[in-house]
C-alpha positions in Angstrom: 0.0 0.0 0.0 1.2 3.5 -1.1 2.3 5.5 2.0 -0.1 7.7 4.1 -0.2 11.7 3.3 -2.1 14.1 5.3 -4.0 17.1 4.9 -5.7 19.9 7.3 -9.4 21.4 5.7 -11.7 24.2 7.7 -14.7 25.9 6.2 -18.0 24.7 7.8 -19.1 22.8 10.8 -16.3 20.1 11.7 -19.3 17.4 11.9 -19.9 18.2 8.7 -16.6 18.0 6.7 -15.7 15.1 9.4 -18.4 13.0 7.6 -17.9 14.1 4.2 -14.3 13.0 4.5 -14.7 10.4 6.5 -17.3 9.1 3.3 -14.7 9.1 0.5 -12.0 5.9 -0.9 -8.6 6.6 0.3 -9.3 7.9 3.3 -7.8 6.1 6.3 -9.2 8.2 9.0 -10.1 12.1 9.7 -9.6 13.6 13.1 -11.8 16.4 14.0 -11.1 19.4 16.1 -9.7 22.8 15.8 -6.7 24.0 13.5 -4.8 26.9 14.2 -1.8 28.4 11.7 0.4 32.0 11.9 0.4 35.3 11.3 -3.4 36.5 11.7 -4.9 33.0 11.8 -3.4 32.2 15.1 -6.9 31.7 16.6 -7.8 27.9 16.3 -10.8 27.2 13.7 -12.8 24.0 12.9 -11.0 22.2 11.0 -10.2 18.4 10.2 -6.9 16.6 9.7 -7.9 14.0 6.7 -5.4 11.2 6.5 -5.1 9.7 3.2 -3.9 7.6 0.4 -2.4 9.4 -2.8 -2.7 6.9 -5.0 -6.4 5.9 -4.1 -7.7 9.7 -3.7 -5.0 12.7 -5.1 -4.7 16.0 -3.1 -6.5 17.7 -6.5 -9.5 15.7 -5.7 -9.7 16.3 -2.1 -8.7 19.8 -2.4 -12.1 19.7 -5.4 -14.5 18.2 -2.7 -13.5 20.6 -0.1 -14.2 23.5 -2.1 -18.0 21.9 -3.0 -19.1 21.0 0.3 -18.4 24.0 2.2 -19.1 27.7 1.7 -15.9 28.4 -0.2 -16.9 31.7 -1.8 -18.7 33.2 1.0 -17.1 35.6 3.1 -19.8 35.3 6.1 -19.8 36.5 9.4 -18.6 33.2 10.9 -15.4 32.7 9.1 -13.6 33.3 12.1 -14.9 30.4 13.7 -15.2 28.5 10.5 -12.1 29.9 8.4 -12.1 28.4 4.6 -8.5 27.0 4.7 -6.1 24.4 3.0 -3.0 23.6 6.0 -0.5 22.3 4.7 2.2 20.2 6.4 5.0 20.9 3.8 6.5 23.5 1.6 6.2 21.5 -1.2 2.3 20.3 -0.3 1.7 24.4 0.0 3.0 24.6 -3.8 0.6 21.7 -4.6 -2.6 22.9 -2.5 -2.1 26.2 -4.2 -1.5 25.1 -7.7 -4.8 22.8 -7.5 -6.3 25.4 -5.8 -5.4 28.6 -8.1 -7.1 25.8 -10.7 -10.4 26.2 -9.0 -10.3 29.7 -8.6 -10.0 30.4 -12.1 -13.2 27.9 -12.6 -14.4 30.1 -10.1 -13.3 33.8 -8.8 -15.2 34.0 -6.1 -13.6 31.1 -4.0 -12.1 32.8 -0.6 -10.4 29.5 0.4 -6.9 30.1 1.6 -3.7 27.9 1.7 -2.3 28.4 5.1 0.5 26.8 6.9 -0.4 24.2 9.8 0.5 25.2 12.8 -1.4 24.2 15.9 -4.3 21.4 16.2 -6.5 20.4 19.2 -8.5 17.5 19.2 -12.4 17.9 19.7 -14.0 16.3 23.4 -14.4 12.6 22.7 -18.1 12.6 22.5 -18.7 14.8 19.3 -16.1 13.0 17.2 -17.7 10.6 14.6 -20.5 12.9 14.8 -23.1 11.5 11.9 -20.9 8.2 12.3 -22.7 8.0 15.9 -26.1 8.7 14.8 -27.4 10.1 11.2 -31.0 10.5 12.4 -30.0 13.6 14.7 -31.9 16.5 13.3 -28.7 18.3 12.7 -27.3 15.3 10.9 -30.6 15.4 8.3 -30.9 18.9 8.6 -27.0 19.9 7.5 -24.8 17.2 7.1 -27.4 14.5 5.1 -27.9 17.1 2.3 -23.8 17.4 2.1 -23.6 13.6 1.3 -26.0 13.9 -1.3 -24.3 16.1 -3.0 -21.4 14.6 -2.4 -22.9 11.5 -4.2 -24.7 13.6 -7.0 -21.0 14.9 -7.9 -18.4 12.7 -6.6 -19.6 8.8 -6.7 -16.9 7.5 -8.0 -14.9 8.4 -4.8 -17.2 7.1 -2.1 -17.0 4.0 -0.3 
């Protein structure tokens, strides 16, 4: 088996990009909790650290699902708490994230997602990880994270489980 990479992603709700990651081929596990980097994004955001395979799912295609499942061109009053971010672990996985990334944003302009450097992550308390994994029938689960795997399976099939 090809060797295990690793990627931080913040834009929405950790529950929800937990289970979107936590949905997709390649993907040995995704811890959930809060991701802090430098210079003005110092204060920890949601965020998930998605451990994966790069010959079973490519950075491109995580970085493409990332961008679809969250808010990524919405500069909302929240993005403090739920800052669109790429955190990267390497110089040379920056250059990739922003290469894919710059890609995207010339599909679409209006993307605010950022490539920042990893810095800092805390775990979230034991009993909210594996949030939909737990129990899909919670009403926030239907209400919010449901209607992100569907679209998740309208768009990206072929790299779910």
């Amino acid at each position: 088996m090809s060797p295990l990479s690793k990627i931080a992603l913040g834009g929405g709700c950790h529950w929800c990009t937990e289970a979107v990651f936590q949905s997709l081929k390649g993907v040995e596990n995704v811890e959930q909790g809060f991701v802090a980097s430098g210079g003005e994004h110092t204060r920890f955001s949601e965020a998930v650290i998605v451990h994966f395979y790069p010959r079973e799912i490519s950075l491109s295609q995580l970085i493409e699902v990332h961008l679809m499942t969250h808010k990524s061109s919405s500069s909302h009053r929240m993005r403090y708490k739920y800052r669109s971010a790429i955190y990267t672990f390497s110089d040379l996985q920056k250059e990739e994230a922003s290469h894919h990334l710059n890609f995207y944003k010339r599909q679409n302009p209006k993307i605010i997602t950022q490539v920042l450097n990893f810095k800092e992550f805390e775990t979230s308390r034991e009993e909210i990880q594996n949030y939909y994994l737990k129990d899909p029938q919670k009403p926030f689960c239907e209400s919010y994270i449901s209607p992100k795997l569907k679209n998740l399976e309208k768009n990206f099939k072929n790299l779910m489980h």
